[in-house]
C-alpha positions in Angstrom: -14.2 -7.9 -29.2 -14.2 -6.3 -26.0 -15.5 -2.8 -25.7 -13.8 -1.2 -23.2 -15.5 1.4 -22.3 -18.5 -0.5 -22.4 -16.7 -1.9 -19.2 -15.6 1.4 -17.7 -19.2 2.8 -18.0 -20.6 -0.5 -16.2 -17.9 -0.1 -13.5 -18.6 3.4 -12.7 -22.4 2.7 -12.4 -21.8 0.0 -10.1 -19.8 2.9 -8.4 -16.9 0.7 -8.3 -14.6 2.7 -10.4 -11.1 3.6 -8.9 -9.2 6.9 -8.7 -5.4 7.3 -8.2 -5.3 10.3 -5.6 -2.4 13.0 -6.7 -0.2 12.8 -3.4 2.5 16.0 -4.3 3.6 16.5 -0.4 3.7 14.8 2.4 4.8 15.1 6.6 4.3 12.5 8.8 0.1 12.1 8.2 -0.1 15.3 6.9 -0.6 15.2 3.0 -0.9 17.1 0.2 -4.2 15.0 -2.0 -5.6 16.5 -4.9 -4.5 19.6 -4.2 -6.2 19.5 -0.3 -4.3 19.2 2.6 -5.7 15.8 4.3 -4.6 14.0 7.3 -3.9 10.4 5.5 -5.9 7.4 7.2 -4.8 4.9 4.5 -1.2 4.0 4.7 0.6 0.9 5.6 3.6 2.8 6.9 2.4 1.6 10.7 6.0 3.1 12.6 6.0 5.7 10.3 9.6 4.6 9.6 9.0 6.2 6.3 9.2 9.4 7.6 12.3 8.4 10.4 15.2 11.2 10.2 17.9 7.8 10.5 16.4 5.9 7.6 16.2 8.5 5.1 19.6 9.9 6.0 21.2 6.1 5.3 19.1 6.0 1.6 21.0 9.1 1.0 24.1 7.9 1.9 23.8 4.8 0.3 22.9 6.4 -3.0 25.9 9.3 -2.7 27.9 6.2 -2.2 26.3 3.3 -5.4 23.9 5.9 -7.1 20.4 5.5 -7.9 19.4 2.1 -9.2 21.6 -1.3 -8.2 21.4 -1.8 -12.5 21.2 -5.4 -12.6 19.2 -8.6 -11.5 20.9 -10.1 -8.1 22.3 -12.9 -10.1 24.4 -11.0 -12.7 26.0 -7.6 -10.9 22.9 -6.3 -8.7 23.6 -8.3 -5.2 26.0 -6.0 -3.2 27.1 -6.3 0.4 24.2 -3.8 1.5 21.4 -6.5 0.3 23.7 -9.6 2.1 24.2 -7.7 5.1 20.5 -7.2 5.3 19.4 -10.8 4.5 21.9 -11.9 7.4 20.0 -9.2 9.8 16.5 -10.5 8.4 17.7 -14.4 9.5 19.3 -13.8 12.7 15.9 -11.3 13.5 13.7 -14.5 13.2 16.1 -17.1 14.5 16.4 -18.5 10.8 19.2 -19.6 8.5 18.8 -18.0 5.4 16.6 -15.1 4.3 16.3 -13.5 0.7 15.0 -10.4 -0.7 12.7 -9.8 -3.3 11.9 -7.0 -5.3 8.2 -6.9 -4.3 6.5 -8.8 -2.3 3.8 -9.6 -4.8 6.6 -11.2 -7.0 8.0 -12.9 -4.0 4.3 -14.9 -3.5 4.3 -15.4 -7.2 7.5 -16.8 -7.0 7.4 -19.2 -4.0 4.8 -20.8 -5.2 5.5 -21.4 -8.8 9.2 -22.4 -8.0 8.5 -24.9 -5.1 5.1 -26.3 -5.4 4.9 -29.2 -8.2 1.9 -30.1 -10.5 0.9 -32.9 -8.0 0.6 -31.1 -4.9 -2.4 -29.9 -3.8 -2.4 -26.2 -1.7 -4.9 -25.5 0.8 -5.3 -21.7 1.6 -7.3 -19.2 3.4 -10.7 -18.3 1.8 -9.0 -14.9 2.2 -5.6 -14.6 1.0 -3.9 -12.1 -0.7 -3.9 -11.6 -4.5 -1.0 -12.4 -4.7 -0.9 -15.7 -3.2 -4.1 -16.6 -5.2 -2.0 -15.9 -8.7 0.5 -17.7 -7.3 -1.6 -20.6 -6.6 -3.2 -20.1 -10.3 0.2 -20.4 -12.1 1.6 -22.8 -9.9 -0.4 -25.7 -11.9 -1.2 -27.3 -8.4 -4.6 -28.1 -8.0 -5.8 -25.4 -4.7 -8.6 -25.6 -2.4 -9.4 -22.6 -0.3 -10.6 -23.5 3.4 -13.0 -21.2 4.7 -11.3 -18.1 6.5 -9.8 -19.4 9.7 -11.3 -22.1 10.3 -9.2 -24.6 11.1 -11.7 -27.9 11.4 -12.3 -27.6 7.4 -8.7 -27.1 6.9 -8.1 -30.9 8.7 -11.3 -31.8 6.9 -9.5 -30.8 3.9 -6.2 -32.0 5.5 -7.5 -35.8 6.0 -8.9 -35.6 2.3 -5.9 -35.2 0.7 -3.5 -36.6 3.3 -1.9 -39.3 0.5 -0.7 -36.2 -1.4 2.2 -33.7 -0.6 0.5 -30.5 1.1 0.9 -27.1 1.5 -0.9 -24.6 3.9 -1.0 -21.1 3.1 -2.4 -18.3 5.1 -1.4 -14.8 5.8 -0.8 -13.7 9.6 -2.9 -10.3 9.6 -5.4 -10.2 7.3 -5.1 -7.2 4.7 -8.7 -6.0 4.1 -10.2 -7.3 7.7 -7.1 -6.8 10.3 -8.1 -10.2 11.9 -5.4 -12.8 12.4 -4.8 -16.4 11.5 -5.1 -18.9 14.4 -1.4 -19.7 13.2 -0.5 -22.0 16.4 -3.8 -24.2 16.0 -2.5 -24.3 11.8 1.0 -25.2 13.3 -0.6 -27.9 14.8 -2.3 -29.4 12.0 0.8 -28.9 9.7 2.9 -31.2 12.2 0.3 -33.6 12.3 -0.4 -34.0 8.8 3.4 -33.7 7.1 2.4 -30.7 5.3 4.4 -27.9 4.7 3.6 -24.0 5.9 4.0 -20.4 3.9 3.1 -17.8 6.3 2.5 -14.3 4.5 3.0 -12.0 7.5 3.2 -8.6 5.3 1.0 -6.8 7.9 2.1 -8.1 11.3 5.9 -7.8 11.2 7.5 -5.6 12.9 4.3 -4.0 14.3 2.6 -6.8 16.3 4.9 -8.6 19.4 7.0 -7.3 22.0 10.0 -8.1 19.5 7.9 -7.2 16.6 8.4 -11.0 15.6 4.7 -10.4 14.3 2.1 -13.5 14.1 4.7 -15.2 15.4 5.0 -13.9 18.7 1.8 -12.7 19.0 0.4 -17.0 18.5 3.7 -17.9 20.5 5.3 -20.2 17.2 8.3 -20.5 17.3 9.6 -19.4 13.5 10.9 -23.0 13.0 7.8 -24.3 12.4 6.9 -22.3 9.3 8.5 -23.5 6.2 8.7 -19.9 4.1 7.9 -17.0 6.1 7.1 -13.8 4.2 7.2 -10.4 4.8 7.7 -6.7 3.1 9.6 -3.4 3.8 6.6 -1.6 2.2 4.7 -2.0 5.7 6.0 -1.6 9.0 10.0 -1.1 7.4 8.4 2.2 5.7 9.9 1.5 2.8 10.0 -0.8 -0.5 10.4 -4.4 -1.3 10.1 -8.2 0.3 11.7 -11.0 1.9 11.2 -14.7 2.8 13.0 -16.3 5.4 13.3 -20.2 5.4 16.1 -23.0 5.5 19.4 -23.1 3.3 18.1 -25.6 1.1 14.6 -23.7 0.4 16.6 -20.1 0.0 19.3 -22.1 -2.2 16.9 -23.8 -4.5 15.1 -20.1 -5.1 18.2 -18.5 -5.9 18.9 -21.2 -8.7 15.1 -21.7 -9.9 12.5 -18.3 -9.0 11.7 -16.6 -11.7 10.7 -13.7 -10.3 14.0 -13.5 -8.6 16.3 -13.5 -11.2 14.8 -12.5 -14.0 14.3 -8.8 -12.6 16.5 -5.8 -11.6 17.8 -6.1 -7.5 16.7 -3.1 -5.2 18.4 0.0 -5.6 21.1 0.3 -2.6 19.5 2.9 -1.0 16.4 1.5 -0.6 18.4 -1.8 1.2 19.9 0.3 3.5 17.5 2.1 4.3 15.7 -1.3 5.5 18.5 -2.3 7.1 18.0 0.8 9.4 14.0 0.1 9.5 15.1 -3.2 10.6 17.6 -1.6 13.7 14.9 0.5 14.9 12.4 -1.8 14.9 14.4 -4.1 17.0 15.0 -1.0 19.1 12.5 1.5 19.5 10.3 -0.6 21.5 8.0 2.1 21.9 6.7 2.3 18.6 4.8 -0.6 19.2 3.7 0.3 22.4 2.4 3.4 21.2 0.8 1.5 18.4 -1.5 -0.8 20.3 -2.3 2.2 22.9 -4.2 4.0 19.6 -6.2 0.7 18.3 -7.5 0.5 21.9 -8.1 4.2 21.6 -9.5 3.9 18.6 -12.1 0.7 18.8 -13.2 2.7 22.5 -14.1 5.3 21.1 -15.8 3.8 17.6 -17.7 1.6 20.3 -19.1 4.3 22.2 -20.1 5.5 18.6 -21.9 2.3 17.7 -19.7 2.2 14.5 -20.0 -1.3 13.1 -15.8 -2.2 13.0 -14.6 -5.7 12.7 -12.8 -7.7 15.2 -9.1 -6.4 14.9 -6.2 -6.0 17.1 -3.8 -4.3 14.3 -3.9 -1.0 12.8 -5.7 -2.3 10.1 -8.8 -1.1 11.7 -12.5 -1.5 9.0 -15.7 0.1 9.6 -18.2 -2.0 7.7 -20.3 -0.2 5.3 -21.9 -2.8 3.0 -23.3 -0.3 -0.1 -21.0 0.5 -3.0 -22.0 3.7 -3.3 -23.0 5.1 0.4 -19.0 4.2 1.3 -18.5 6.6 -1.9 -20.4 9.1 -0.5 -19.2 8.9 3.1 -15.3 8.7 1.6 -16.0 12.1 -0.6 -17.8 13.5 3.0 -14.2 12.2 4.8 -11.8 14.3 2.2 -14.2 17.0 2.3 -14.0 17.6 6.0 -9.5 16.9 5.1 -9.5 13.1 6.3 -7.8 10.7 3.6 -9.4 6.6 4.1 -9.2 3.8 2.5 -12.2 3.0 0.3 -13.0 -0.6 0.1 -15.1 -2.2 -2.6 -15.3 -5.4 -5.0 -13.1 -7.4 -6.5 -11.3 -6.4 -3.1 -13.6 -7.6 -1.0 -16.2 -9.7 -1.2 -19.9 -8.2 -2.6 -21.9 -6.1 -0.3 -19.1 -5.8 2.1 -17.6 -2.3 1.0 -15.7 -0.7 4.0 -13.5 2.0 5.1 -10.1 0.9 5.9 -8.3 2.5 8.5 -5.1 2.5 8.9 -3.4 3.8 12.0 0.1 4.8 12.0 2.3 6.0 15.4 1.8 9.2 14.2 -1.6 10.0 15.1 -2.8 11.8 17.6 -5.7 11.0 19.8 -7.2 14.5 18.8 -7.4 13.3 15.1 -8.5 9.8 16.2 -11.3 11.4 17.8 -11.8 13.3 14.9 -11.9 11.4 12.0 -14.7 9.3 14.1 -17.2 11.7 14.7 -17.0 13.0 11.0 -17.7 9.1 10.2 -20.5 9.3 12.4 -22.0 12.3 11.2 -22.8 10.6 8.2 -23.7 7.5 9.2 
């Protein structure tokens, strides 16, 4: 029998043992952790559409109008015009027929891939995909091969291997733990030359990366037709809560009727839809918010350079300063909340052994002051 805290201890000495941080207040990147007021480096909330006047007041509104939960899966009582009026906004955003929202974007990966990929297909997918994907993948039954991290000439290696069966290519746009993104025209390429079919997990580059805030899309100028599922969340740039693919009729039909993880769980509360449906307005609006976005990462990787701080390549706000040692980024994250700076501690099964990091994540909010900042307190220590 397991003993469990057998585990723990062996966890904790490998000074991999995770916290849950008491958040009890919060305003724009000021927060209220453990009791310490921090400014918070470790969101996904990259607009900070979270904290937008419009989109709480229409979760308020929506809830003084269909009170607090939506009480049902989609497919008994829990669709309501709020969620359809959104997945039409979602479609026409991307130039796509049909979109559909999920509860979670880890149960919309979970879904896709066990609804629409058969026992004889074979998956090929980034060395780096998210967790969710990779269960996916698991419980799917397919056998799945995972081509080194954006690499395209083993993916057609991989491609020309198992070109008799049917294929599909998974990646994610922006890359969660790294900030890097997937060479998604060069994958476009290979999936039109080989017949295979494409599910793009752009979670982190919608609505903060393009001029549009189309995401990988824009950025890798693909047009959205040439990606079979697209997925995205309202838990990043939407500053909110929940997921959505976007795809054909027949795709979005078939997962209405077959996904699991669709039907057999209770539909977003109304609130929380329209709020996204104003997430989604001013993102297609307030143009700014991403210009103001990129001007801090360049901010930010100038002045980390001038520091010598050892950051990966990244053009997002998912911005990691490589650490390496388990317990040094412990000790330089306890020096970080100490001095009231909030960051993203990295470590195994995350990432990869020996390359704990600090993940920053910067959100429209900051200032260049705190930028500044939070650097030199990093490089005090290292």
């Amino acid at each position: 029998m397991l003993n469990y805290q057998q585990e723990l201890n062996k966890i904790k000495s490998k000074y991999l043992l995770r916290e849950r941080m008491l958040v009890s207040q919060k305003e724009n990147n000021m927060v209220l952790c453990n009791d310490k007021k921090v400014i918070s480096f470790c969101s996904s909330d990259y607009l900070n559409l979270s904290q937008h006047p419009d989109v709480i007041n229409a979760f308020k509104s929506a809830a003084d109008q269909y009170g607090v939960g939506s009480t049902a899966s989609q497919l008994i009582c829990g669709y309501n015009s709020l969620q359809h009026k959104l997945e039409q906004g979602i479609a026409s955003f991307f130039n796509r027929p049909k979109a559909l929202v999920f509860s979670t974007g880890y149960m919309t990966n979970l879904g896709l891939l066990t609804t629409l990929v058969s026992k004889n297909d074979i998956i090929l997918a980034d060395k780096l995909c998210h967790a969710s994907l990779i269960d996916g993948m698991r419980y799917s039954g397919a056998r799945f091969i995972r081509y080194r991290h954006n690499d395209t000439k083993h993916l057609e290696i991989l491609l020309k291997k198992y070109k008799s069966k049917r294929i599909w290519i998974v990646t994610e746009g922006v890359f969660s733990m790294n900030g890097d993104i997937a060479p998604l025209n060069e994958i476009v390429k290979l999936k039109q030359n080989y017949h295979a079919k494409l599910i793009l997990d752009d979670a982190h580059g919608i609505g903060v990366l393009g001029a549009q805030g189309l995401g990988t899309l824009e950025l890798t100028e693909v047009d959205a037709n040439e990606v079979d599922l697209l997925v995205g969340t309202f838990g990043k740039a939407f500053g909110g809560f929940g997921a959505f693919v976007v795809g054909n009729d027949e795709l979005i039909e078939y997962l209405i009727q077959k996904c699991r993880t669709l039907i057999y769980t209770t539909a977003l509360p109304p609130a929380i839809i329209q709020a996204m449906q104003m997430s989604l307005t001013i993102i297609q609006q307030e143009t700014w918010r991403r210009e103001k976005s990129q001007s801090l990462i360049n901010h930010f990787r100038d002045k980390a350079k001038q520091l010598n701080l050892p950051l990966l390549d990244s053009k997002t706000p998912i911005q990691p300063i490589m650490i390496g040692d388990n317990k040094k980024l412990q000790q330089i994250n306890r020096h970080l909340l100490d001095n009231g700076f909030w960051v993203g501690a990295i470590r195994p099964p995350t990432v990869p052994p020996n390359t704990a990091r600090l993940r920053i994540g910067l959100n429209v909010a900051h200032t260049i002051e705190q930028i500044n900042s939070l650097l030199e307190k990093i490089n005090e220590f290292s």
